[in-house]
N, C-alpha and C positions, 0 to 999 in steps of 0.2 A: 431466405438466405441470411438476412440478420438477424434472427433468431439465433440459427446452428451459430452462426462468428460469438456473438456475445453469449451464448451458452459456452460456447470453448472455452472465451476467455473466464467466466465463473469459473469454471471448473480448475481449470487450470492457478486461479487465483485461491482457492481454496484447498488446493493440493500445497502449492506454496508457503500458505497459509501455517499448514498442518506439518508441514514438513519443517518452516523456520520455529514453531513452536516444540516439536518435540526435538529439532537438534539442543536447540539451547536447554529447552529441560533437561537432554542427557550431556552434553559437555558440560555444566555449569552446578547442576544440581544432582538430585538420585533419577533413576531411570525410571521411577514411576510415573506413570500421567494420569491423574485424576481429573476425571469426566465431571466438574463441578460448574457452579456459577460463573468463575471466573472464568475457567475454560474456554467456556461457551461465547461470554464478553470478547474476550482477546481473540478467539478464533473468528468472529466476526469484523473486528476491526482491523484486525489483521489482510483477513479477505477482500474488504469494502477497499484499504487501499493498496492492495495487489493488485485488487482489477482494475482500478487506476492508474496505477504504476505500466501495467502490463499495456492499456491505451496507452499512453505516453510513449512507451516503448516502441511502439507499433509507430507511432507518429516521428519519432525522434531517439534513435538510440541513444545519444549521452542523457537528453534528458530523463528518458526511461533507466537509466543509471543512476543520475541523483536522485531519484524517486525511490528508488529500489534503497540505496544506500542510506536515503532518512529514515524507511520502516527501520532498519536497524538500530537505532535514536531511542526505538519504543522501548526495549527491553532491557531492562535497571542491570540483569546479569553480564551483559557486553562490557559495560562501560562503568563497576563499581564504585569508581569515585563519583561519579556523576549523576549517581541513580535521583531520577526525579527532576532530574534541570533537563536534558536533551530533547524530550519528547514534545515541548514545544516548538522547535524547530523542525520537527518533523510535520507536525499541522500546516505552520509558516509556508513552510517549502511547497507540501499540496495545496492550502489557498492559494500560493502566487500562482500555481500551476491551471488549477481550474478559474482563477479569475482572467489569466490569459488567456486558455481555450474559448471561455464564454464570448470574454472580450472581440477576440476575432472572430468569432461567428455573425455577433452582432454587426462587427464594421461589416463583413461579406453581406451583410443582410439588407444594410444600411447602403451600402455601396452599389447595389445590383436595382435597389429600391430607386433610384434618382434617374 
């Protein structure tokens, strides 16, 4: 059963993925999308943290919110004065977020241990 869950959520993160990469290439740029090197990089990283976002979401809707609302951080096209400063804060945001999860798991672990 946690196969099919976390296979959904792949998928689903990767549609996402694919979806916020070609809207911004066609509102922002020409409507072609070339299947390149880059491509392939941002379609990944893109993915890796949707499906994080997408847990999060699953756990805590606002937080799954501001998770969602940093991927948007990544792409220089959004935010033209900024290009190249935001997408640190976008990391920032997911480390706080996976160092919290871990964190509490650990105390639950630590907790249930004594």
């Amino acid at each position: 059963m946690l196969k099919n869950i976390n296979l959904k959520k792949a998928l689903s993160a990767v549609m996402l993925s694919l979806s916020f990469i070609y809207l911004t290439n066609t509102l922002f740029e020409n409507n072609e999308l070339y299947f390149d090197t880059n491509f392939f990089v941002s379609l990944s990283i893109y993915s890796i943290l949707s499906f994080i976002a997408l847990y999060g979401y699953d756990l805590n809707k606002l937080i799954g919110l501001i998770l969602f609302t940093s991927i948007t951080f990544l792409s220089p096209n959004l935010y033209p004065d900024y290009a190249g400063e935001l997408f640190p804060v976008t990391y920032v945001v997911f480390a706080l977020f996976l160092t919290y999860f871990i964190g509490m798991g650990m105390y639950k672990k630590w907790k249930t241990s004594l």
